[in-house]
C-alpha angles and dihedrals in degrees: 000000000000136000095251090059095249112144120239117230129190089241092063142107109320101355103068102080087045087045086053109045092044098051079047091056086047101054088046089060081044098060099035097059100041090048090053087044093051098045099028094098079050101046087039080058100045098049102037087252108127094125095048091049096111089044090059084061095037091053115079092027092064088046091054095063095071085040091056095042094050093042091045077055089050109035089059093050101038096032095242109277102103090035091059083050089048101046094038079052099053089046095050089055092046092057094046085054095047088042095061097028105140087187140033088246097065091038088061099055092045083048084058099047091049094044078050090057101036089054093058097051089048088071111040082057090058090043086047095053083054097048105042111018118064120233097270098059099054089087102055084035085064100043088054088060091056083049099053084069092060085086095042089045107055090037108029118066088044094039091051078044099051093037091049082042098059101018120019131269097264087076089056088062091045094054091048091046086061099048089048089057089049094042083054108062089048081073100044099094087039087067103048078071104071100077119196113251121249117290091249086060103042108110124229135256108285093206091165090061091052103048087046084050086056093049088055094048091053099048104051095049081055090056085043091057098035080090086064103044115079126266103290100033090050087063093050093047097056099040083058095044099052088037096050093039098058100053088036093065102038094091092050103052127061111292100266089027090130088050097046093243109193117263122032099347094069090045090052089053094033088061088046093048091055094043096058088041106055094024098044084059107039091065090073102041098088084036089060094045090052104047101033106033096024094234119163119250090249092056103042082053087080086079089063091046109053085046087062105048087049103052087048097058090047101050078045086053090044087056094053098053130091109245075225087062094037118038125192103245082047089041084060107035085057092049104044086050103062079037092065084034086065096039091043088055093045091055094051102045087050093051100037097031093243109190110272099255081060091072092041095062084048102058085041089068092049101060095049078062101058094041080068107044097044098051092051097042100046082050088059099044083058086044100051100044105084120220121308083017093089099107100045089050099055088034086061094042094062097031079068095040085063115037083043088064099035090054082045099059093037074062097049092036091054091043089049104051096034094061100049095280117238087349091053118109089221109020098109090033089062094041088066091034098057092048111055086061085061085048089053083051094067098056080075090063090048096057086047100063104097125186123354116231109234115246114277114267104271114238124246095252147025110265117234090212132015106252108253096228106156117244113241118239 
């Protein structure tokens, strides 16, 4: 990147602490959510909460989208340091909460202040990414993200077995309650560098934007307990909730999201469409292995775990190779397609009764997919916003990213329930079923790209200290 010819690495200069603490954040998140995936049949069991099994992952991702709103609003304004405290804080409380819950009722409340939390810290790292690191770093800096899983993935999902398996599952949330703390003082110095802008630039509130976040937020937990309510008041329910889902998250997306507008706006729904898809499906993947098949947590973890290696080496590939070589619209053909491979396995094991390992490779194959769409997605989001547009644009990415798996697993959850549940003849069938439908959805957004901004010129030399210019709301 410089003038003397020296190539710049995420590990230079002034970019390998960042580089550090932030990885760090992101295996925490690793670990945490394939632990709960993996010990959740075993924590709905323990505390009477099977139909309530979708809602436990919907939770706190529907609590995150007022957290990521609101943080995208201050970040902008405070310059991120004392948004990353309080979010790590939040989180901290809400796994304590989830750690010592004796019934579903109070897990799930500690479930909505950690999503909160979480939400919040999602964004000041992509702001992060924008403010610190130069353009042509945002490529190797998300594939170090995907990287940060390799670790969770090979010892997650059969460490949260083993320990539920000896001890109990409360001690999988306390283990994960320790490493967060730690994670989370890598990132501390990193933060002292992201200065607030001067007080004529800061933006203002944009209380509009946050009401409409907790609308979101509300309606989508109403369409992820609709499973739970009777006939007629399920309909309701689900006719609300999409409603109110919909209008609720038009102020917060792109203008011509819902349309799939060329530009920002179809990345942003293309990254929704994948998330509900592929979330929405992995929760019951473990569920599948250990009701049909009797597997133990631990081992129907390793479904978890191969995805995530996976996904890993192909978000590390992605970032190897030229934009010129890989295109996006190849970048996502190629992608889609292992996605439906996976969804289309997983349907068929679940109706055939193909052997386990079956449903493993599969969603082997899945998450090689998805560790090519998200780095690439989440290096367009930062290509389209333009400057000072850095934390409304990755606001709105995982604002997406969440609500797409959180409408994914209402669906599931709805599919699920309606049908009779673990017991059901169909149930999982439908589950996969019903999903790969959302998956055929996002080819829409594809064709609707549209051209690709060239990077940023890269400066003459490497900076010392990210800028400090404020993000406009």
């Amino acid at each position: 990147m410089s003038t003397t010819g020296t190539r710049t690495s995420l590990f230079s200069g002034p970019y390998a602490l960042a580089t550090i603490g932030m990885v760090a954040i992101v295996a925490v998140a690793a670990f945490q959510n394939l632990a709960m995936t993996t010990v959740m049949p075993e924590i709905s069991r323990d505390l009477d909460g099977e139909s309530l099994y979708a809602l436990a992952f919907a939770a706190p991702l529907a609590a995150g989208v007022p957290g990521m709103v609101l943080a995208g609003n201050w970040t902008d304004r405070a310059g991120g340091r004392i948004v990353a405290w309080v979010s790590a804080v939040l989180f901290a409380v809400g796994t304590a909460v989830v750690m010592t819950a004796p019934t579903m009722g109070v897990f799930l409340a500690g479930r909505l202040i950690e999503g909160f939390g979480a939400g919040a810290i999602d964004v000041v790292l992509y702001v992060l990414v924008a403010r610190i690191f130069p353009a042509d770093l945002h490529g190797p800096v998300f594939a170090g993200f995907a990287a940060a899983w390799v670790v969770p993935a090979l010892i997650g999902p059969a460490l949260a077995g083993i320990v539920t398996d000896v001890w109990n599952w409360h001690w999988v949330f306390a283990g994960a309650l320790v490493i967060a703390l730690g994670a989370f003082a890598l990132l501390v110095p990193t933060l002292g560098r992201v200065h607030p802008p001067a007080v004529e630039l800061r933006p203002p509130w944009q209380r509009a934007r946050i009401g409409w976040s907790v609308g979101a937020a509300l309606a989508i937990l109403l369409l992820n307990i609709a499973p739970d309510l009777g006939p007629w008041p399920r309909v309701v329910a689900v006719v609300v909730g999409l409603v109110g889902t919909w209008f609720a998250l038009r102020p917060l997306l792109p203008t011509g999201t819902f349309r799939a507008a060329p530009g920002l706006p179809s990345v942003i729904l293309l990254r929704g469409l994948v998330a509900a898809s592929f979330f929405g499906s992995e929760a019951y993947v473990p569920f599948l292995l250990q009701s049909e098949d009797g597997l133990s947590a631990s081992a129907a973890g390793l479904a978890l775990t191969v995805a995530a290696l996976s996904w890993a080496g192909a978000s590390w590939l992605h970032g190897r190779i030229g934009e010129d070589r890989l295109t996006a619209g190849r970048t996502f053909g190629i992608g889609l397609g292992l996605v439906l491979v996976s969804l289309l396995t997983a349907l068929a094991v679940a109706s055939l009764g193909l052997p386990w390992w079956t449903l493993v490779a599969g969603w082997f194959v899945g998450g090689a997919g998805m560790g090519a769409i998200y780095p690439r997605t989440s290096m367009l989001t930062l290509r389209f916003s333009g400057e000072g547009d850095d934390g409304f644009a990755s606001s709105a990415l995982t604002i997406a990213d969440a609500a797409g798996s959180v409408i994914g697993l209402a669906v599931t959850g709805l599919l699920f329930i309606g049908t009779g549940g673990a017991d059901g003849p169909v149930s999982f069938p439908l589950v996969f079923g019903g999903m790969t439908v959302i998956a055929l959805l996002a080819t829409v957004a594809v064709r609707r790209l549209g051209p690709v901004p060239d990077a940023p010129a890269l400066p003459d030399a490497v900076p010392s200290a990210p800028s400090g210019t404020a993000a406009g709301g």
